[in-house]
C-alpha positions in Angstrom: -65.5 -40.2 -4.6 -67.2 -38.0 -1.8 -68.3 -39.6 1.4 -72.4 -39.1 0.7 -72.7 -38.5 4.7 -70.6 -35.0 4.3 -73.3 -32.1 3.8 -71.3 -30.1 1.3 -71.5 -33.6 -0.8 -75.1 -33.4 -0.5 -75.4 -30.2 -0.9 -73.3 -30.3 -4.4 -75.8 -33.7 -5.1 -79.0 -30.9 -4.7 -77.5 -28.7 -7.0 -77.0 -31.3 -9.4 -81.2 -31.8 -9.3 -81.6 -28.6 -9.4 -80.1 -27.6 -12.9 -81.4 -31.1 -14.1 -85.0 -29.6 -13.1 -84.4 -25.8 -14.6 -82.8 -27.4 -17.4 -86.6 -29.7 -17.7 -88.6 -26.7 -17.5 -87.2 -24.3 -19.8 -86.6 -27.9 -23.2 -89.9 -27.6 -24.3 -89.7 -23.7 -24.5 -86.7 -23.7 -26.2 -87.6 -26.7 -28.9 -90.6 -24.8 -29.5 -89.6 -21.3 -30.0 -86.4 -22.6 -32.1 -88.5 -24.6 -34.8 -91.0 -21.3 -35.2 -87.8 -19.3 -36.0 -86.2 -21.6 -38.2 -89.4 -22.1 -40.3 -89.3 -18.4 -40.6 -85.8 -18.1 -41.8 -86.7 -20.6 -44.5 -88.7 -18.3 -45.6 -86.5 -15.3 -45.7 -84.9 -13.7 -48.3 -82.0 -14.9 -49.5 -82.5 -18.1 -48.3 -85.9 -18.8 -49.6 -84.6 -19.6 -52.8 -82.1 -20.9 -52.1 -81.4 -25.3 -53.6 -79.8 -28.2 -51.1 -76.6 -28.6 -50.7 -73.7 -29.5 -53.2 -71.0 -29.9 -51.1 -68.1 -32.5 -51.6 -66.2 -33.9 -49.2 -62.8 -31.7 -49.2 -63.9 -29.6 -52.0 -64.5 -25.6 -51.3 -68.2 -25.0 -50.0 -71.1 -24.6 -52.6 -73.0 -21.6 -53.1 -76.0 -22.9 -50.2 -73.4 -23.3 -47.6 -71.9 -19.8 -48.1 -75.1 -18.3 -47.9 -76.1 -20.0 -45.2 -73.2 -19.6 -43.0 -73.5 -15.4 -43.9 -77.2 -15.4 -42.6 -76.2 -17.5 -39.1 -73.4 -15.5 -38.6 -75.3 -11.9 -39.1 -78.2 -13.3 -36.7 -75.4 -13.9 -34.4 -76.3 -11.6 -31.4 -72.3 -10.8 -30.3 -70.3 -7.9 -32.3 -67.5 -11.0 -32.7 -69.0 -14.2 -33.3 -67.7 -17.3 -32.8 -69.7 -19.8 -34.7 -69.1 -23.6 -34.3 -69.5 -24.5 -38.0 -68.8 -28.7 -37.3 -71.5 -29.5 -34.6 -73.5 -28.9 -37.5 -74.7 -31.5 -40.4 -75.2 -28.6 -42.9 -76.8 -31.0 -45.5 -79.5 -30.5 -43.3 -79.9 -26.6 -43.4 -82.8 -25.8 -45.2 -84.8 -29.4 -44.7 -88.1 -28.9 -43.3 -86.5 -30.9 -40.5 -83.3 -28.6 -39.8 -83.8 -26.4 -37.3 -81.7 -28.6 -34.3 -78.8 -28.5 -36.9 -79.1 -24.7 -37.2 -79.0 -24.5 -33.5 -76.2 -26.4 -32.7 -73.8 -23.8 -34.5 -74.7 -21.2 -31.8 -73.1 -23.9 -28.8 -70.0 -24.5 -27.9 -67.7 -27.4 -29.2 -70.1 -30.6 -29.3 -66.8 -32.7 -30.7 -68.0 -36.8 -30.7 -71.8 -35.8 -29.1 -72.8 -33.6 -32.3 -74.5 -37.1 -33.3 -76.5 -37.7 -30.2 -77.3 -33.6 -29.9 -81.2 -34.1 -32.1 -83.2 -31.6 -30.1 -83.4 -29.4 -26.7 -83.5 -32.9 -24.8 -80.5 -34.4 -25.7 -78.7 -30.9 -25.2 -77.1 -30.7 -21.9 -77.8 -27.1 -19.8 -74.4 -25.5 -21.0 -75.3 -25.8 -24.4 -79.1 -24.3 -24.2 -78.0 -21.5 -22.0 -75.6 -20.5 -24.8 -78.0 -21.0 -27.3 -80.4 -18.6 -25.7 -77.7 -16.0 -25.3 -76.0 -16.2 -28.6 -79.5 -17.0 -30.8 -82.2 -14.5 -31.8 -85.3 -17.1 -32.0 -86.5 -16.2 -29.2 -88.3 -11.9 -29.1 -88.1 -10.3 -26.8 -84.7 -11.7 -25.3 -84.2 -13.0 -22.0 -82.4 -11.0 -19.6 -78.5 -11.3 -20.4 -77.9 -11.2 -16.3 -80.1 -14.3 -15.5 -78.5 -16.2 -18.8 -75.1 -15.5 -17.1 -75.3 -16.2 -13.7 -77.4 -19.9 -14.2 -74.3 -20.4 -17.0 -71.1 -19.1 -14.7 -72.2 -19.3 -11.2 -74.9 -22.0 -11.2 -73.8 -24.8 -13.5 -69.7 -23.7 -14.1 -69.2 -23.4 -10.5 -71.2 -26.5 -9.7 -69.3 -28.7 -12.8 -66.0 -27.4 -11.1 -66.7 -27.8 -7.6 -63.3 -29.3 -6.1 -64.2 -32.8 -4.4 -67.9 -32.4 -5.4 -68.6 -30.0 -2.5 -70.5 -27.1 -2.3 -71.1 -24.9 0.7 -74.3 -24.0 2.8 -73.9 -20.7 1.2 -73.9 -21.3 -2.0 -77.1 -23.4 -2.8 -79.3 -20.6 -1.7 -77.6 -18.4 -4.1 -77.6 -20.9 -7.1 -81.6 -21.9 -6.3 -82.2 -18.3 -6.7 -80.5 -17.4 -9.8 -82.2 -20.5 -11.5 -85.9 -19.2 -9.6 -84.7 -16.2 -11.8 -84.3 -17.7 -14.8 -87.4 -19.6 -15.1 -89.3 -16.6 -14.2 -87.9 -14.4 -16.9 -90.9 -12.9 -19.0 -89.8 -15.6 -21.5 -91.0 -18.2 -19.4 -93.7 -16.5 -16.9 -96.5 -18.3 -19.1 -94.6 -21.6 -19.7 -96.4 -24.3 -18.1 -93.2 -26.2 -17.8 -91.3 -23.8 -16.9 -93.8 -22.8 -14.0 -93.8 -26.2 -13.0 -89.9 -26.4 -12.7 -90.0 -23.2 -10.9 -92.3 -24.8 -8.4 -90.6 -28.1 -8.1 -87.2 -25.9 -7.4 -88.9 -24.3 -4.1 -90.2 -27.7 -2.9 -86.5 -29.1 -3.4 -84.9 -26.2 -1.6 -87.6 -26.2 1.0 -87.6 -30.2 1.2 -84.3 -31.2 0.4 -83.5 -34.6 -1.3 -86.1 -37.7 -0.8 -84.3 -40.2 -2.3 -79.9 -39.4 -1.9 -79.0 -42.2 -3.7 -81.1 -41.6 -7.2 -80.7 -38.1 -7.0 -76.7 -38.8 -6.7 -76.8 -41.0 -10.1 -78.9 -38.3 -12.0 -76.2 -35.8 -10.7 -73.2 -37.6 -11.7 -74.4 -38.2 -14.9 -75.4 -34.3 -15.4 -71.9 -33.8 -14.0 -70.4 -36.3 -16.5 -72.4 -34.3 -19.3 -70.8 -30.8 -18.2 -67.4 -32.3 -17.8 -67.7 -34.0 -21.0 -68.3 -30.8 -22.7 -65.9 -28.5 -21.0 -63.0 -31.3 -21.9 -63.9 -30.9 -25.7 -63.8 -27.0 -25.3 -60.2 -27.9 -24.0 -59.5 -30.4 -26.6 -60.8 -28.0 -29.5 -59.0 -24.8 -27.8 -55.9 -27.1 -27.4 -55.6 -27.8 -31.4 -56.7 -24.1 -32.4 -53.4 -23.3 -30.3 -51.1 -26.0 -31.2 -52.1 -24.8 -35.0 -51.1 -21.2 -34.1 -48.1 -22.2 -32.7 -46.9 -24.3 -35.8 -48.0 -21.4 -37.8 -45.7 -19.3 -36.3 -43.1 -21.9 -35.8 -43.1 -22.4 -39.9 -43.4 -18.3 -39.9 -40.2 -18.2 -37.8 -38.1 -20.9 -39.6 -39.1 -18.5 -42.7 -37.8 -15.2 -41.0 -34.7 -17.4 -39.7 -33.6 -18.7 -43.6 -34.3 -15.4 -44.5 -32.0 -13.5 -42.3 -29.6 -15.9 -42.9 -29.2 -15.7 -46.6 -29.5 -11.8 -45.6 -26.8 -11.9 -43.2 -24.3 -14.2 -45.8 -24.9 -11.5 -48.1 -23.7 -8.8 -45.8 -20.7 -10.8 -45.0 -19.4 -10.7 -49.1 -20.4 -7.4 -49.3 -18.4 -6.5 -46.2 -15.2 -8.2 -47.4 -15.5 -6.6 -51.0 -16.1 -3.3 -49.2 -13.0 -3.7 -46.8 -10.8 -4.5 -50.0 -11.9 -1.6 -51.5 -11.4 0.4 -48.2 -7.7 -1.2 -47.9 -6.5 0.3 -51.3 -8.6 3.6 -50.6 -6.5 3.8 -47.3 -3.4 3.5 -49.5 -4.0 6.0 -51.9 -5.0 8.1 -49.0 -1.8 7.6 -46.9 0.4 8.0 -50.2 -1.2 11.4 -51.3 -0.8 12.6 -47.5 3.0 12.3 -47.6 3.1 14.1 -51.0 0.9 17.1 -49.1 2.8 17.6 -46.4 6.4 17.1 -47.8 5.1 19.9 -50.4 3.3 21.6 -46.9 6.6 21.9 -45.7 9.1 23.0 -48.2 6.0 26.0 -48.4 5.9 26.7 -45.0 10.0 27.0 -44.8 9.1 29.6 -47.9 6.5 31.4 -46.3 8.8 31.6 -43.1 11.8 32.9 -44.6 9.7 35.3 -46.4 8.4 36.8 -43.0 11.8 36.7 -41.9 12.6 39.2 -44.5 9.8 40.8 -44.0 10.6 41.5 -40.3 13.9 42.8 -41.3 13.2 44.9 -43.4 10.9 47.5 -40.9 14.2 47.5 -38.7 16.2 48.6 -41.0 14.0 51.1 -42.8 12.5 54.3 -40.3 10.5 55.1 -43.9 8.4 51.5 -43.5 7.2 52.2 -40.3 4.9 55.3 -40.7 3.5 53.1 -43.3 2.8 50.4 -40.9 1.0 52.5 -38.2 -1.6 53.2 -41.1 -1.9 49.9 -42.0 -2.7 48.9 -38.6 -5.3 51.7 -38.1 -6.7 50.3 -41.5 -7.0 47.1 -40.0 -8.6 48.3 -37.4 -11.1 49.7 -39.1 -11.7 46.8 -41.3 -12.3 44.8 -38.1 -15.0 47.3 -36.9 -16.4 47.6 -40.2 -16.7 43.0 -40.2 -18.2 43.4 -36.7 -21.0 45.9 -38.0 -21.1 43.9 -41.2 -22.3 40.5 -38.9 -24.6 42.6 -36.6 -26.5 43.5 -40.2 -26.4 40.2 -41.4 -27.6 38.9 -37.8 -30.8 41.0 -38.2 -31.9 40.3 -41.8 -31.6 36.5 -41.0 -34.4 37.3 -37.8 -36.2 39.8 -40.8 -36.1 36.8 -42.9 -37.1 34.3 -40.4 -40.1 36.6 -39.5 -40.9 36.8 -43.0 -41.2 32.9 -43.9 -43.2 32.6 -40.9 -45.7 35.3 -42.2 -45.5 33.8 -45.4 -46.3 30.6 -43.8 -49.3 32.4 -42.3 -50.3 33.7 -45.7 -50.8 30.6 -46.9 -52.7 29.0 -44.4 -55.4 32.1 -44.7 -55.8 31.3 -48.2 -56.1 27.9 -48.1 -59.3 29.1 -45.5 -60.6 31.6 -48.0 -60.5 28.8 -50.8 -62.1 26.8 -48.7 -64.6 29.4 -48.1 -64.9 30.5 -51.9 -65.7 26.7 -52.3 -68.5 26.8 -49.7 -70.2 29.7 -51.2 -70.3 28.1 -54.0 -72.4 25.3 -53.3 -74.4 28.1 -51.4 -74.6 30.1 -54.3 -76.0 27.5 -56.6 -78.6 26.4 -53.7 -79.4 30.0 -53.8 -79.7 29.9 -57.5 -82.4 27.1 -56.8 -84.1 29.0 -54.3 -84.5 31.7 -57.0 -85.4 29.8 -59.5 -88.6 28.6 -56.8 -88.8 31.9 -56.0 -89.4 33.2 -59.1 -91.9 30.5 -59.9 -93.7 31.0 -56.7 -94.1 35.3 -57.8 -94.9 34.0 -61.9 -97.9 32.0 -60.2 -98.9 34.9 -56.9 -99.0 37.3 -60.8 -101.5 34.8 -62.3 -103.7 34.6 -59.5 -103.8 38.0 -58.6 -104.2 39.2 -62.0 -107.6 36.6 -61.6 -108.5 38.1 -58.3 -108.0 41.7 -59.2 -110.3 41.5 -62.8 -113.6 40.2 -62.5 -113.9 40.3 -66.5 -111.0 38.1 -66.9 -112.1 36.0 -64.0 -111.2 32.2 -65.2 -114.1 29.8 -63.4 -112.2 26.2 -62.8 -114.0 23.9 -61.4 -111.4 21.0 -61.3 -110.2 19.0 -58.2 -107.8 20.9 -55.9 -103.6 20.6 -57.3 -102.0 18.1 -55.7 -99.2 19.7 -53.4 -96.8 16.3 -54.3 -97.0 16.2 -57.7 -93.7 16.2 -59.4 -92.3 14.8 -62.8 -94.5 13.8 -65.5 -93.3 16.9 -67.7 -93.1 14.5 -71.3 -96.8 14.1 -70.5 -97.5 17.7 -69.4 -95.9 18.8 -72.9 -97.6 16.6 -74.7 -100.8 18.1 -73.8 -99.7 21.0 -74.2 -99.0 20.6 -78.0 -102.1 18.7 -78.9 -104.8 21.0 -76.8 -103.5 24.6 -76.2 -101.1 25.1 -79.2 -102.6 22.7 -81.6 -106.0 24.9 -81.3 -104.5 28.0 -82.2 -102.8 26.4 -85.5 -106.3 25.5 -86.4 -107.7 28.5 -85.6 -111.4 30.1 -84.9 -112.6 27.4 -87.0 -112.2 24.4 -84.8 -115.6 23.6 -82.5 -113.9 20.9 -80.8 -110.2 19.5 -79.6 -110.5 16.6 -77.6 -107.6 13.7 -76.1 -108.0 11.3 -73.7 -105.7 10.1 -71.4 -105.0 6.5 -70.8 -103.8 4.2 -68.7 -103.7 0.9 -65.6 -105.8 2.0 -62.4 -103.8 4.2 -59.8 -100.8 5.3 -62.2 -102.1 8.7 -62.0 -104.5 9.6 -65.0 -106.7 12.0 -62.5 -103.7 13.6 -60.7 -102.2 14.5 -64.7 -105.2 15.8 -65.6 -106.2 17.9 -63.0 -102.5 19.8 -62.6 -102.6 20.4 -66.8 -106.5 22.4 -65.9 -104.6 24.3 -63.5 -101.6 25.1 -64.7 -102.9 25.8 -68.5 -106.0 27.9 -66.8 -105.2 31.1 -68.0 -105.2 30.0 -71.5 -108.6 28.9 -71.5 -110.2 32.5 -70.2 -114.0 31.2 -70.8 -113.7 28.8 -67.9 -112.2 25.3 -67.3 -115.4 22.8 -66.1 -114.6 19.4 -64.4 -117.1 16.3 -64.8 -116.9 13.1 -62.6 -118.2 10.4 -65.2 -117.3 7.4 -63.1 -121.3 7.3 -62.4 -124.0 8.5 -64.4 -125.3 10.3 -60.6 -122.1 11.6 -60.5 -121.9 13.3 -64.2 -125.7 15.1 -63.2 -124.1 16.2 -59.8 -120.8 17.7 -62.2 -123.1 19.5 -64.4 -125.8 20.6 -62.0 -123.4 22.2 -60.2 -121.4 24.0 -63.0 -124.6 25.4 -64.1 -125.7 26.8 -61.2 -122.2 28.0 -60.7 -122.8 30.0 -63.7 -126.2 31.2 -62.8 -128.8 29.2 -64.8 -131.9 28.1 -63.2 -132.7 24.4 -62.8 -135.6 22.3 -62.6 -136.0 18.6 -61.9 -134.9 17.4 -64.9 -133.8 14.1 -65.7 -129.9 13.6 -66.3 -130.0 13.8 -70.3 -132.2 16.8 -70.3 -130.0 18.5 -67.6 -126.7 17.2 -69.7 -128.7 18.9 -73.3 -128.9 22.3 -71.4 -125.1 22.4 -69.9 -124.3 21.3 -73.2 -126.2 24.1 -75.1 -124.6 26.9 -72.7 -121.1 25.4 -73.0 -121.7 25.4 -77.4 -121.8 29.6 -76.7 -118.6 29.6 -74.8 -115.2 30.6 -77.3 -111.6 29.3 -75.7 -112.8 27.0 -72.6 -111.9 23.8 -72.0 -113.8 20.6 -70.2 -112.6 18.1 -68.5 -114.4 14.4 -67.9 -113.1 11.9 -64.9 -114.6 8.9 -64.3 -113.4 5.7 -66.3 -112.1 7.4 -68.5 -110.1 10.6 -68.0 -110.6 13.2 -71.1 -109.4 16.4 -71.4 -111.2 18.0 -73.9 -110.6 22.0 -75.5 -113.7 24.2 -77.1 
């Protein structure tokens, strides 16, 4: 134990009160913050619907669990989690009650503590620190900096102080990363947190009242921290005594392997060095054969030069003959030399060749690459055509209306929607039973009417109003559009057509006003009217 009269003892004792007070001032915060989130991950798809757990003990997890432990892990703030699935009593995930147990997978290794861990209270600093940096439940986030200097330098340095000492130096830097903390946005408006921040500057400023009592509370924080980092150890200790019996069972594998391997080799090898034995044999046995017959050939082949020899000695006539043979020869030999220069330079013509071929190749791989890519051009240039030629079928309609004021078409309907796509079935249909269906009928049809049905908002009015315009020119007498959601608004359609088409009005009442456009309209061969209201109508005369 430290001598309590040593400052660095008593500064390391201040410390101690100091992350016991930041760790005060930022629970209720963090309790608070972490049940609003979990209620609204309850709530959230998949797991809204989601029943309790199933789970048995040393049975594979149910269906809850794995959807459970997905969601944690994707709200997981690092790119690798690490997620401490047994702090956790997952029976509890999804109780109204569950949040804590949610929590305490973002920590580090609780080991024999997960039981007494129920809320932000009972956590020690280490663990809340990690929660905030590891947990999304609190938006926006609070600075990663101040998170890791109150987790590395304030409370790891202070848990792992050698003898319990600190330096002079180092408690004004560790009061003023924890000042930081609990003055992170987070926390600016947190009465307790405000309150901690406050009672840090009186303990810096102040130093310790009472020694002994603030001693106690610091040895049992330290006793906390210790307690922690020792099952960190522990649990780190077993994840790497488990590798290394992995690898240990991984290498005895490999070692009976290349055994059995290697006792293989050694068979083959001795039926291989038989086999070479009688090979060698055979070998040495046909070798004598060759070169006793090699020799009784060359003794042949020398004697036969011998006489050859002779024979220019003791004949002048031979000799003439052997001058030309020699000059022969000696042309032959040019004639090789020449013969290999040739062959020298079509092997570099050759070369060249394959690596212009080579070249060849690679071109037309770009040009088929190139053919493929005006392809897809071409056929989006087919499209734009196709618009194209739309566009100029509808610029020849209207100016064909623009440029003949007999065949002038009057349309009063709504202005075409410039969205409106699809709905060709119903387009057709319309097209059958109004435009085409009238001419099978003939002059003697007064009337053609359909209506168009359907919920509010699936588009009755927007169907009704892009058949008047694009069928205009097939009613040349005029297409008239009536608002009948309102009897007001029917007299406003009609007044307005009428006085479109030049007929004086008077103030009439609605029917009589109605009876006159209706008397015009009976006049009128080939023009079509269309009603809107509650019920859309198109409706051909």
């Amino acid at each position: 134990m430290a001598e309590l009269d040593k400052k660095q003892h008593k500064n390391w004792v201040m410390v101690g009160c100091a992350l016991n007070i930041a760790k005060n001032g930022i629970t209720p915060k963090i309790q608070t913050e972490m049940e609003t989130w979990y209620q609204s991950l309850l709530s959230s798809p998949p797991l809204q619907s989601l029943a309790s757990c199933t789970c048995i003990p040393r049975a594979p997890k149910c269906v809850t669990c794995d959807t459970w432990e997905s969601e944690l892990q994707r709200h997981h703030t690092s790119s690798r989690p690490k997620m401490c699935w047994d702090n956790s009593d997952r029976k509890q995930w999804g109780s109204l009650t569950g949040g804590w147990e949610v929590a305490k997978v973002f920590m580090p290794t609780l080991g024999s503590r997960k039981a007494h861990v129920i809320n932000a209270e009972t956590t020690d600093i280490g663990g809340l620190l990690n929660l905030l940096q590891w947990c999304p439940f609190i938006k926006p986030s609070i600075s990663r900096k101040w998170l890791s200097s109150a987790r590395d330098e304030c409370r790891n340095h202070w848990a792992h102080a050698p003898k319990q000492e600190l330096q002079d130096t180092d408690v004004p830097t560790i009061f003023g990363h924890l000042n930081n903390l609990l003055n992170d946005p987070v926390f600016s408006t947190d009465k307790a947190a405000q309150k901690a921040s406050k009672d840090l500057q009186d303990l810096f400023h102040q130093g310790l009242v009472n020694v002994r009592d603030s001693e106690v509370k610091a040895l049992h924080l330290l006793r906390q921290s210790l307690v922690a980092d020792l099952i960190k150890c522990q649990d780190d200790l077993a994840d790497v005594l488990d590798k290394v019996g992995q690898i240990d069972v991984e290498t005895k594998k490999v070692s009976s392997g290349f055994q059995k391997e290697l006792s293989e080799v050694k068979e083959q090898s001795s039926l291989n060095r038989e086999e070479i034995d009688n090979l060698r044999q055979q070998l040495e046995t046909k070798l004598k054969d060759v070169e006793t017959n090699l020799s009784s050939d060359i003794s042949a082949v020398l004697r036969a030069a011998d006489d050859f020899n002779r024979q220019p000695d003791e004949r002048d006539d031979l000799r003439g003959a052997f001058e030309v043979i020699r000059e022969d020869v000696e042309d032959v030999r040019n004639g090789i030399q020449h013969v290999v220069m040739e062959l020298n330079s079509t092997t570099s013509q050759v070369a060249k060749l394959e690596t212009d071929l080579a070249n060849v190749n690679c071109e037309v791989k770009d040009v088929a690459n190139e053919v493929s890519s005006n392809k897809s051009t071409i056929v989006g240039l087919q499209r734009d055509v196709k618009d194209v030629k739309e566009e100029v079928e509808t610029l020849k309609w209207n100016c064909s209306q623009e440029t003949n004021d007999d065949d002038y078409i009057q349309c009063t309907a709504p202005c075409r929607l410039d969205a409106f796509t699809g709905r060709t079935p119903a387009l057709e249909w319309l097209e059958n039973n109004i435009v085409l269906e009238s001419r099978e009928n003939g002059p003697g049809t007064s009337c053609n009417t359909k209506t168009i049905c359907g919920l509010g908002g699936c588009g009755k009015t927007s169907l009704a109003v892009e058949f008047a315009w694009r069928h205009a020119n097939r009613f040349p007498r005029g297409v008239f559009w009536i608002n009948g959601e309102s009897d007001g608004n029917i007299r406003k359609s009609v007044v307005e057509i009428l006085t479109l088409v030049n007929i004086d009005l008077s103030t009439e009442s609605i029917d009589d006003t109605l009876n006159r456009f209706l008397a015009w309209f009976s006049k009128k061969e080939t023009s079509m009217a269309s009603c809107g209201g509650q019920c859309r109508r198109v409706a051909r005369f």
